[in-house]
Backbone as CSV, one residue per row, in Angstrom:
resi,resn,N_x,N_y,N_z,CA_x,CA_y,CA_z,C_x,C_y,C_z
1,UNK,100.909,109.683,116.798,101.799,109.262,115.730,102.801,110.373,115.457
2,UNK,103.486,110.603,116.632,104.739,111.688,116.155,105.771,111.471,115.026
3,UNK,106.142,112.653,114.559,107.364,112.258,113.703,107.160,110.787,112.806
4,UNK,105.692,110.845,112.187,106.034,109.910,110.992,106.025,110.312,110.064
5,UNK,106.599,109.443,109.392,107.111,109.933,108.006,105.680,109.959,106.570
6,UNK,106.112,110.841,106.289,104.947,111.126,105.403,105.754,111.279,103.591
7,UNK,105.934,110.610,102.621,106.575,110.589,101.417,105.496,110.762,100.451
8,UNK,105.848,112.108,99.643,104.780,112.170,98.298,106.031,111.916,97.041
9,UNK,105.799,110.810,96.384,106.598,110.674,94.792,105.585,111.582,94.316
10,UNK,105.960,112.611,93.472,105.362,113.365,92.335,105.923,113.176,91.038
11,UNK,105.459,113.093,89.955,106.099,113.589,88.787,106.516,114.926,88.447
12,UNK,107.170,115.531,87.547,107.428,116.360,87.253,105.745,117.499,86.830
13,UNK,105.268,116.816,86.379,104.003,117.273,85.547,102.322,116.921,86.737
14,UNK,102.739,115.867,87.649,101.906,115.947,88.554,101.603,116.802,89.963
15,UNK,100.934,115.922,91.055,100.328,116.861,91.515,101.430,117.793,92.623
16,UNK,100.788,119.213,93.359,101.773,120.191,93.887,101.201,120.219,95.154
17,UNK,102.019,120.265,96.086,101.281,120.645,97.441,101.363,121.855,97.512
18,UNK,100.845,122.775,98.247,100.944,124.019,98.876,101.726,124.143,99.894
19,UNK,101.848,125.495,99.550,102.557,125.799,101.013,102.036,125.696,102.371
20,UNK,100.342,125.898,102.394,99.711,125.947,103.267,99.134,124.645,103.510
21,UNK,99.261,123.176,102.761,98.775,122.261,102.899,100.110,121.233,103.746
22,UNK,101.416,122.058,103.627,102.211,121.342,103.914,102.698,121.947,105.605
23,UNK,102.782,123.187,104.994,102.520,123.755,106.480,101.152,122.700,107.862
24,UNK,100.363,122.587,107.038,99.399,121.746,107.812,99.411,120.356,108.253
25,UNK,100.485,119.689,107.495,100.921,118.351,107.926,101.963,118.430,108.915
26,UNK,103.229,119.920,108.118,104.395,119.578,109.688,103.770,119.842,110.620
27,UNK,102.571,120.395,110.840,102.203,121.190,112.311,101.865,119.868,112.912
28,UNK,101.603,118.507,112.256,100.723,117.823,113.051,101.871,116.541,113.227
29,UNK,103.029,117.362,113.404,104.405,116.650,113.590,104.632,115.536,112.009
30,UNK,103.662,115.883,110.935,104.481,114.931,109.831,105.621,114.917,109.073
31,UNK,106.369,114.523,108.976,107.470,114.650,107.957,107.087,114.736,106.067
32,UNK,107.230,115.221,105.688,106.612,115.495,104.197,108.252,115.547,103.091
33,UNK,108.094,114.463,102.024,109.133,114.702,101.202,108.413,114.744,100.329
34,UNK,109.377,115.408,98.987,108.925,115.332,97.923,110.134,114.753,96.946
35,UNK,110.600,114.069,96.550,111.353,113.679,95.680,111.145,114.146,94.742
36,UNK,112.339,114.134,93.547,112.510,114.597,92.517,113.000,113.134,92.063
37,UNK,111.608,112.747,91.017,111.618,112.077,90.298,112.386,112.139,89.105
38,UNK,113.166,111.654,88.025,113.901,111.827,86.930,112.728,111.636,85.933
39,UNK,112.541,112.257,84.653,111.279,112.390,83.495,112.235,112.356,81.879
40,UNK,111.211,111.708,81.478,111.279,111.799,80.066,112.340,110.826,79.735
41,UNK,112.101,110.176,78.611,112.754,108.794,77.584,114.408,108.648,78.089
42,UNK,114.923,107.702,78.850,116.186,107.372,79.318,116.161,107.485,80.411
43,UNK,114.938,108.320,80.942,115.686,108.924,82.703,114.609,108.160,83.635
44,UNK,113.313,108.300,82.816,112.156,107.913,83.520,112.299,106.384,83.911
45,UNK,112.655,105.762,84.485,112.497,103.777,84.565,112.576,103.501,85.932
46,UNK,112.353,102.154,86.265,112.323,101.691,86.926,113.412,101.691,87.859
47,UNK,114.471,101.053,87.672,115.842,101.584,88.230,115.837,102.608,88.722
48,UNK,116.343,104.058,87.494,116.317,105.657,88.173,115.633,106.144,89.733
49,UNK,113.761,105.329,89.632,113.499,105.920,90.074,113.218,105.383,91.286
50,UNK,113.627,104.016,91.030,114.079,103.197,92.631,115.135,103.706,93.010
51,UNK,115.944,104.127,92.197,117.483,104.891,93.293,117.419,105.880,94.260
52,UNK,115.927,107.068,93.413,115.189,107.566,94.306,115.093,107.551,95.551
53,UNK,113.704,106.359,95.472,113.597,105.825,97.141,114.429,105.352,97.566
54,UNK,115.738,104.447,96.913,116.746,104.161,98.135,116.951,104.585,98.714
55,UNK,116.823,106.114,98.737,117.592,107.009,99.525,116.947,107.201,100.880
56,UNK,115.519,107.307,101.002,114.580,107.527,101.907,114.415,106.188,102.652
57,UNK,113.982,107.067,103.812,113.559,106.064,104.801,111.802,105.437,105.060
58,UNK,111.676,104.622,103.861,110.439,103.813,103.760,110.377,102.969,104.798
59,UNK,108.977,103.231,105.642,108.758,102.112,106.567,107.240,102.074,106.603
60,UNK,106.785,101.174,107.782,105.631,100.784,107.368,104.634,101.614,108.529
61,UNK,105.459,103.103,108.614,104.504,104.896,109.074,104.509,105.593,108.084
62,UNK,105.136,104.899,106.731,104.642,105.595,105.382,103.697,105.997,105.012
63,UNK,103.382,107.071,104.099,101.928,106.912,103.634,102.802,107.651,102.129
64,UNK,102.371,106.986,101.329,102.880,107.565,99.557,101.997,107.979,98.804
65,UNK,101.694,109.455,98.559,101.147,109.576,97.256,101.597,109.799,96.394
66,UNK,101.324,109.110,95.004,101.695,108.771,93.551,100.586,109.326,92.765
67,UNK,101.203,109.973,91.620,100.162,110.516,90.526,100.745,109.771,89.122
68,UNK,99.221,109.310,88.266,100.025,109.018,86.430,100.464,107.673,86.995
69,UNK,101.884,107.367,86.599,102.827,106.063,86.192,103.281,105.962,87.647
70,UNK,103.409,106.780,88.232,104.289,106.708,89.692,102.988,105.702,90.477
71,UNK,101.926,105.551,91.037,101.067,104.680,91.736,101.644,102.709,91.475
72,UNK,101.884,102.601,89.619,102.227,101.552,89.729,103.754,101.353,89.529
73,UNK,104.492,102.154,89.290,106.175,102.393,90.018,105.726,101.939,91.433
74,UNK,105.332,102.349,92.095,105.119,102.325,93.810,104.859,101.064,93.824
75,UNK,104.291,100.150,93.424,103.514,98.822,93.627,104.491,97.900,93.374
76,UNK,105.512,98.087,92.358,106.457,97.739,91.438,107.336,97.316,92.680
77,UNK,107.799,98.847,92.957,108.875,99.049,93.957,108.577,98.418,95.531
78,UNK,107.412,98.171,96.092,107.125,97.781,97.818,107.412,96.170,97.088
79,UNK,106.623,95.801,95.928,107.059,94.031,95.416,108.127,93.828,95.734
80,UNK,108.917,94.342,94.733,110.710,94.643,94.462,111.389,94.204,95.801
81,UNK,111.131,95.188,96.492,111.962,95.686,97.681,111.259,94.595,99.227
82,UNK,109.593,94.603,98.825,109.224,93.753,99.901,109.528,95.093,100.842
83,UNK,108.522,96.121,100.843,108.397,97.416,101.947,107.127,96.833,102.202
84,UNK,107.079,97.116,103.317,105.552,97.542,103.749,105.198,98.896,104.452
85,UNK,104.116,99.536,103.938,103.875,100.684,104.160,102.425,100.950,105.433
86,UNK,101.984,102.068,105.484,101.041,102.434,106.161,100.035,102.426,105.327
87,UNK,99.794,103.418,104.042,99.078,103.572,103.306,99.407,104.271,101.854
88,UNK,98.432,103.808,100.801,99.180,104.043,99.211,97.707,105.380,99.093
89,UNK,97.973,107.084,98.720,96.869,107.534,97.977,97.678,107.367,96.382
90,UNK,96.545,106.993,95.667,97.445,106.438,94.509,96.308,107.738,93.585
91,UNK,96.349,108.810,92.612,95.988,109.540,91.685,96.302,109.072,90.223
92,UNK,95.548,108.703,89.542,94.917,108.228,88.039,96.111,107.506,88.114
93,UNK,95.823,106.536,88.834,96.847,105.241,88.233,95.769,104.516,86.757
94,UNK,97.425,103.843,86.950,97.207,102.662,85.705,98.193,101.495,85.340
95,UNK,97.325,100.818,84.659,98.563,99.277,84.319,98.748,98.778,83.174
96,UNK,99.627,98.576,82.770,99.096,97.775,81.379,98.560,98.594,80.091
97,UNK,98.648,99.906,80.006,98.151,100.864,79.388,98.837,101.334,78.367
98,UNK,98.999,101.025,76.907,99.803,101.316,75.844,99.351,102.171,74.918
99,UNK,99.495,102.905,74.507,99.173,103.333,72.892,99.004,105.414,73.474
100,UNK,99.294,105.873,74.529,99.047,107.020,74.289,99.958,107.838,73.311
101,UNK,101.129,107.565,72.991,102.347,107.702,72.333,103.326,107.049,72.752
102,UNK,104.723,106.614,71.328,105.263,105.963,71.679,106.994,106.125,72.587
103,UNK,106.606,107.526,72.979,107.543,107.840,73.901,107.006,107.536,75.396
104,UNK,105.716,107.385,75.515,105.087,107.463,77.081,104.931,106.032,77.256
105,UNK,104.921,105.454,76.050,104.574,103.475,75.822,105.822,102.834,76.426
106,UNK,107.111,104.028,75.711,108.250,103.244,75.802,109.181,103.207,77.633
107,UNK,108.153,104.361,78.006,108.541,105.106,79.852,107.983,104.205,80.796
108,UNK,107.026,104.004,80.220,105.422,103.201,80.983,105.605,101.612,80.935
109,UNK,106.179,101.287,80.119,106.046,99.701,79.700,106.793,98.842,80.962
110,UNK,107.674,99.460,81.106,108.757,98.644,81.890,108.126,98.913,83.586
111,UNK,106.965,99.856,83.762,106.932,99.507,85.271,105.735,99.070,85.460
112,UNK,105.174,98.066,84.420,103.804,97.467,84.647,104.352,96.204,85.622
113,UNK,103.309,95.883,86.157,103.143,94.856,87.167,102.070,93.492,86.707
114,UNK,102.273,92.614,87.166,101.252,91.605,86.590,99.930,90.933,87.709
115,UNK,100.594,91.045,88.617,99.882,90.387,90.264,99.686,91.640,90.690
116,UNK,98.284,92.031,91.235,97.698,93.206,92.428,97.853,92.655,93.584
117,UNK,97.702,91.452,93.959,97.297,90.975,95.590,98.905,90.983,95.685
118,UNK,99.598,90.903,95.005,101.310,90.945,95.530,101.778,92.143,96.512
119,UNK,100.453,93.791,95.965,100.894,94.796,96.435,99.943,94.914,97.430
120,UNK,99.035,94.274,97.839,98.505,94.067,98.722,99.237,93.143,100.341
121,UNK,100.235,92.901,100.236,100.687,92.540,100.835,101.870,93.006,101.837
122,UNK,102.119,94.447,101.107,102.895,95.140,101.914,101.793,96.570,102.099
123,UNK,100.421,96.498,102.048,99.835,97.688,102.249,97.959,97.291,102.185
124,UNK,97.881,97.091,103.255,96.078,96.867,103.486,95.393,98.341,103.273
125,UNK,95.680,99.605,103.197,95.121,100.707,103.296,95.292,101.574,102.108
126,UNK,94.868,101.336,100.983,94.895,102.126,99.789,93.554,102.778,98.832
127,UNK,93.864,104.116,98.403,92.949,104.593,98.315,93.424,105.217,96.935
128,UNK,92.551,105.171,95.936,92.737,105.593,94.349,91.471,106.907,94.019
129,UNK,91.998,107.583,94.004,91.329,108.777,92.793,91.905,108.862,91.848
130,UNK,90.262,109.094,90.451,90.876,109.060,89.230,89.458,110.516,88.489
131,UNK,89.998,110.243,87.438,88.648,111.585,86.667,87.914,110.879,85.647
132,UNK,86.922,111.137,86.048,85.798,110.691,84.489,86.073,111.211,83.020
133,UNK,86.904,112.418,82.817,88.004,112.465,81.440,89.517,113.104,81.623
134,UNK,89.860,112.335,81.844,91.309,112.019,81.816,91.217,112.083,80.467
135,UNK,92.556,112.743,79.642,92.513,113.109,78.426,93.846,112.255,78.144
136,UNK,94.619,111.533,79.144,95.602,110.611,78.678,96.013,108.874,78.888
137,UNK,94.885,109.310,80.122,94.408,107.455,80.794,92.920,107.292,80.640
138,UNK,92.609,106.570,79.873,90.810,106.337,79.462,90.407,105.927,81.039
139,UNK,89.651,106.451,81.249,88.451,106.406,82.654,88.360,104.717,82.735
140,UNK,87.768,103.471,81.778,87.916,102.533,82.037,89.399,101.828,82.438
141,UNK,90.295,102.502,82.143,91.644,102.162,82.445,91.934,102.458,84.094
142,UNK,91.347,103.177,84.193,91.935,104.010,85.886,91.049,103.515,86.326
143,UNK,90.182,102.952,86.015,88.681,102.294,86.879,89.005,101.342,87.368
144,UNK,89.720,100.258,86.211,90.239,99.199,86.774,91.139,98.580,87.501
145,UNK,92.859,99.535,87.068,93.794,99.847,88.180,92.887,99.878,89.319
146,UNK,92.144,100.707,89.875,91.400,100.987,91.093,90.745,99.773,91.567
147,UNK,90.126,99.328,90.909,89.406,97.807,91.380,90.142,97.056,91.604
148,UNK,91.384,96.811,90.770,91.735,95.673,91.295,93.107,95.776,92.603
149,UNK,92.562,97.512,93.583,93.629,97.189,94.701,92.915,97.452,95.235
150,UNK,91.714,98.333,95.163,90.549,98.619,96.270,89.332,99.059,96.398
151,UNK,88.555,99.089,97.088,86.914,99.842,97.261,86.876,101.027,97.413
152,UNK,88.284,101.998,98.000,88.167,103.166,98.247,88.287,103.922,97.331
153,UNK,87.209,104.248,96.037,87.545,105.267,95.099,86.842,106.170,95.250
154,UNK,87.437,107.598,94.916,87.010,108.373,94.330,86.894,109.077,93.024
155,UNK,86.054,109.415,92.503,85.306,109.830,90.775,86.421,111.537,90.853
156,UNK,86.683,112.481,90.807,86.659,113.433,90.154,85.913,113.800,88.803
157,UNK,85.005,114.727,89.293,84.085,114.933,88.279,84.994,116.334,86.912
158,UNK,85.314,115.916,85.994,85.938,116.980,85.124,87.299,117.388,85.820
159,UNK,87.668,116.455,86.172,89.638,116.820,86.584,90.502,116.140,85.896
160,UNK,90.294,116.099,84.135,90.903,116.051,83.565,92.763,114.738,83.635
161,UNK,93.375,115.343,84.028,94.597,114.151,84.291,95.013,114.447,85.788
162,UNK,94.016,115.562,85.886,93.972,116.016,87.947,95.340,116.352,88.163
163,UNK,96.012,117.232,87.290,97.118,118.086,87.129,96.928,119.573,87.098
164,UNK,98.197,119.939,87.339,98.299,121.543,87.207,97.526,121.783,85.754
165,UNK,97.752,121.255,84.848,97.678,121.307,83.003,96.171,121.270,83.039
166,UNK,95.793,120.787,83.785,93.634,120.220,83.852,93.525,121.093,85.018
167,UNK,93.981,122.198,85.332,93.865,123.061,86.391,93.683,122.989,88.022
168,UNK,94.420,121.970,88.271,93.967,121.198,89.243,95.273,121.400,90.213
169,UNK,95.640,122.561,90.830,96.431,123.167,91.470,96.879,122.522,93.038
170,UNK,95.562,122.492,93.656,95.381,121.861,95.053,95.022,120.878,94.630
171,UNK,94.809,119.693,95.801,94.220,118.457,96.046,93.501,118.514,97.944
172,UNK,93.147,119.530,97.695,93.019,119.027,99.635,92.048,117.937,100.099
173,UNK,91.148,117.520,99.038,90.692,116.088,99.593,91.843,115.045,100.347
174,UNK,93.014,115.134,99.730,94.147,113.747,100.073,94.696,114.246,101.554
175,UNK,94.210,115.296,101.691,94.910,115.846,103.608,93.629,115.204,104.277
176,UNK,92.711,114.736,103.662,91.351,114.117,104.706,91.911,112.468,104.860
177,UNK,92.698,111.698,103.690,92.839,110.677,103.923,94.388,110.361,104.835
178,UNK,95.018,111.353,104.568,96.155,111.207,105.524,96.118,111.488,107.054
């Protein structure tokens, strides 16, 4: 699988690759982006951050990891657009999830989705990690996002929102699924 393309959406506040983790993907001929997502009340939406990916070359040697709001942005966006990908690692997603405050209610609202098997249709291979306290997505919330796209979960035991902020610097489990 030479020269495929490999796309991580991050948030501003989510997760970081290393230098040495990325170093470890080009070696194995991957292409690795990181976009710069737009954040915070006006910038954060749906639109913005589809203008984003317009730019990139999504195909279906993708593999996307998404952290937070970006997993169901991603789901939003392959619907939208009708992409099909290789594979989704999706980190503490969620759907449908209101009340953490009403600046994150008002960011979040607009990229909920209503149909899962819709995003199943541009991506058979998805895999969700989430944390047993998440201090901003309740554990039953990320449980269920997870169920209802796949069997492949993983628990993080005490990784918090599995951010830099919950000390959570690396991720090198997600270089085993790529």
């Amino acid at each position: 699988m030479n020269n495929e393309e490999f796309t991580k959406a991050v948030e501003a506040l989510g997760l970081k690759v290393t230098t040495k983790e990325l170093e470890q993907l080009e070696k194995n001929n991957k292409k690795v982006l990181i976009p710069q997502m737009p954040v915070g009340v006006g910038n954060q939406n749906f639109e913005n951050w589809s203008n984003v990916l317009n730019k990139l070359d999504i195909s279906e040697n993708t593999v996307i990891i998404a952290h937070s709001i970006a997993p169901i942005f991603v789901c939003k966006y392959l619907i939208t657009n009708q992409i099909k990908v290789k594979k989704l690692i999706f980190v503490c997603g969620f759907n449908n999830y209101l009340g953490i405050d009403s600046d994150f209610d008002a960011v979040n609202e607009p990229m909920f989705i209503d149909n899962f098997d819709d995003v199943k249709k541009y991506c058979k291979d998805i895999v969700c990690y989430y944390s047993d306290n998440d201090p901003y997505v309740k554990y039953d919330v990320e449980k269920a996002f997870a169920d209802k796209l796949t069997d492949k979960q993983y628990v993080i035991k005490n990784g918090g929102h599995i951010n830099a902020e919950t000390g959570y610097t690396k991720f090198e489990e997600i270089l085993k699924e790529i």
